[in-house]
N, C-alpha and C positions, 0 to 999 in steps of 0.2 A: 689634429684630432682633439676632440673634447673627450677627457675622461673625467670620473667620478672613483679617486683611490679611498679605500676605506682601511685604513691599517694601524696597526696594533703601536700602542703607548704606552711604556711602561717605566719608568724612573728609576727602580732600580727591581732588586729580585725580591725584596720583601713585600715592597709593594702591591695592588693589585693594578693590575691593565685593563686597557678595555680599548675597541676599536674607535680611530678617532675619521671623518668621514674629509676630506679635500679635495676641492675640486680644477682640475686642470681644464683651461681653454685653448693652447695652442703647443700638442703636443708633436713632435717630430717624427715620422713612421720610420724614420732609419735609426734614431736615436737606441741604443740601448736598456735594457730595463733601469740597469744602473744610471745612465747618464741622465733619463727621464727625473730618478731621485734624486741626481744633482739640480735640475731644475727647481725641484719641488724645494730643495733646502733652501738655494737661494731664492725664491720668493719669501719663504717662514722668515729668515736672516734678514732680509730686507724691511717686512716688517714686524723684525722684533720677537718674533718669536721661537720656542724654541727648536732646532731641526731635527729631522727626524734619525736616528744613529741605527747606521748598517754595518757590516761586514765589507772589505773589500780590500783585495791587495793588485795581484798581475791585471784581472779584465781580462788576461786571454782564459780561459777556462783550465786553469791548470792549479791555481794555490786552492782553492774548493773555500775560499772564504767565506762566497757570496751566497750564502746560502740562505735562502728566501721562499717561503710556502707561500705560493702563489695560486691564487683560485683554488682552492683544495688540494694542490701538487706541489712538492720539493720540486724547483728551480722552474716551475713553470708547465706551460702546456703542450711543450717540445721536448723531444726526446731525444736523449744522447748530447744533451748542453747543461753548462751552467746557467747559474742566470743573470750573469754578465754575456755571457752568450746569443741569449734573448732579447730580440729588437722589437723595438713596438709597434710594427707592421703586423702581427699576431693576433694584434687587438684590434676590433671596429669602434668607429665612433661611437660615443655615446656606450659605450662597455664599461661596468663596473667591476674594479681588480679591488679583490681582497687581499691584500698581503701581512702576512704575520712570521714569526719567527718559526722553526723549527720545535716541533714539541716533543718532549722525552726529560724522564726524572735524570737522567745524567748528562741532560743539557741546559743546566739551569738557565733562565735569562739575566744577562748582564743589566740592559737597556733597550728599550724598543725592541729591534729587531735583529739583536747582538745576545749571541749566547756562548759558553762557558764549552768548551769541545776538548776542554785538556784532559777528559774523561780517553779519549783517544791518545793521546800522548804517555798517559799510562798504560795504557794495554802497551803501548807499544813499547816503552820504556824496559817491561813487563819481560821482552824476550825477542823484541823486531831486530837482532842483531846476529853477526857472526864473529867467529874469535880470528883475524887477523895477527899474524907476525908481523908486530912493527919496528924490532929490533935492528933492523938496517937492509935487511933483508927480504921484504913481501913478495911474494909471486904473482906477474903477472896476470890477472882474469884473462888475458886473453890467450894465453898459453895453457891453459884446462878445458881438452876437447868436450864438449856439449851437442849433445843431436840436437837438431834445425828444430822439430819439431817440443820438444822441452824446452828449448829455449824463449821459441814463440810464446808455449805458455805460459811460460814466467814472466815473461815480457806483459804480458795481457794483464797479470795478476796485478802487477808494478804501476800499472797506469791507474791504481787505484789515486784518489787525489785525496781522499780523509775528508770529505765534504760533510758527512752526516745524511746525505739525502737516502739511505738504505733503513737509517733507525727511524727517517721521520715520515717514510713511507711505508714502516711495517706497523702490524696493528699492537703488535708487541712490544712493539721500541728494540728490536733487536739489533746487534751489532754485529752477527754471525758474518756478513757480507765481508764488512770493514775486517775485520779481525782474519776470515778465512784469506783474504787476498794475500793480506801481508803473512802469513804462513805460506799459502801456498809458494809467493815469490820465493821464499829461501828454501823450501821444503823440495823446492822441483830442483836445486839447483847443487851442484856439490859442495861448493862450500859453505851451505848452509847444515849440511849433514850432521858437523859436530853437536851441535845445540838441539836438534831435532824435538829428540824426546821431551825435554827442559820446556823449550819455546812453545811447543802447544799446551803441556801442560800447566805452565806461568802466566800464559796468554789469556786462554780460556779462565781460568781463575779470576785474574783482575776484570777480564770482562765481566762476569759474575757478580762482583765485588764493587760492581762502579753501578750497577742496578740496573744493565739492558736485560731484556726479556729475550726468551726465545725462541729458536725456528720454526715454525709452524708449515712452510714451505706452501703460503702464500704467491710469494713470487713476484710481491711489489717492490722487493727489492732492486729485484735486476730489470724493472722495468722503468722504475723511476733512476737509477744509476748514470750520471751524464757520461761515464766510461764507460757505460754496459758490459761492469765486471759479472761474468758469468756463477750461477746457482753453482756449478760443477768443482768451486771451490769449496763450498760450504759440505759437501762429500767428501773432496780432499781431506779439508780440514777433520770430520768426524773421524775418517779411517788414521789421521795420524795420531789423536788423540786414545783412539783407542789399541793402538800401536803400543802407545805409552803407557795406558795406564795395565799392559801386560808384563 
């Protein structure tokens, strides 16, 4: 396929950016989105110039590295993938892709289309934990009966991957998605219990504090979400919050 990418260059975060246009003549329809910007770098590399800098760790859709606003959409025009996920049979010839980074005031730009997400890593720092005895002694997780049904959902919460595609497809930049899953994962589960009150009320704070905006209950969250972690968190999350602050 022939394409025509137009994407986002930026040097570093002080910088300003702006869309730079290049054009692809034999592009691969099984290739992945990622692999297609392997192509692309090595042509810039070859002559000389400079490549374009992404995000990327596993390719299988699971570290939420690769996070890339594509045509107007976090990780593309498929739903329930990353965008290492995304092959470029999606696209006809002669298609012009926009691609740019992820936008939100607590996701600064590093380069191009590489942003700063340790705004995440503090929320979660924040209270995403449980108190373990590690004294010689831990007790088996699998020896603490759990119903099927709780467990699923915690399980569901858990497959959150920390991608950012929830802030960079709300209109608020919210984080409510990111932040409710990982509450809900230990909030539904017993040995999350001790921390309860603490974790949402620490959580919620640093989120706060890192500058995401709030729920308006849009509901572009859980559409653009390559886990399609569910709304029904973000209720969780309110009711334990407000659990706590009684």
């Amino acid at each position: 396929m022939k394409l025509t990418l137009k994407i986002w260059r930026q040097k570093n975060r002080k910088e300003k950016g702006s869309l730079v246009e290049y054009r692809l003549e034999n592009v691969n329809p099984d290739d992945s989105f990622l692999e297609m910007l392997d192509s692309l770098n090595y042509d810039l590399i070859v002559k000389g110039a400079s490549p374009v800098a992404f995000d990327h760790d596993c390719r299988e859709g699971i570290c939420g590295m690769c996070s890339l606003f594509i045509n107007g959409r976090p990780h593309g025009p498929d739903r329930g993938i990353a965008t290492c996920e995304l092959h470029m049979r999606r696209f006809n010839d002669g298609d012009t892709v926009f691609v740019e980074p992820f936008r939100a005031k607590a996701f600064p730009i590093i380069k191009d289309l590489v942003i700063d997400r340790s705004s995440f890593d503090r929320v979660q720092q924040a209270g995403g934990y449980i108190s373990v005895n590690t004294s010689g002694n831990p007790q088996d997780a699998n020896t603490v009966p759990i119903e099927k049904t709780i467990a699923e959902a915690a399980f569901d919460s858990a497959t959150c991957i920390g991608c950012g595609a929830c802030v960079a497809a709300c209109k608020n930049a919210s984080a409510m998605l990111f932040v409710s899953a990982k509450i809900s994962q230990l909030a539904l589960l017993p040995q999350g219990k001790v921390e309860a009150q603490s974790r949402v009320a620490n959580m919620v704070k640093q989120m706060d504090e890192e500058g995401f905006g709030n729920c308006t209950n849009t509901g572009a969250c859980e559409v653009e979400c390559p886990k399609e972690i569910s709304l029904t968190n973000i209720a969780r999350m309110n009711r334990e919050y407000f659990k706590a602050s009684m």
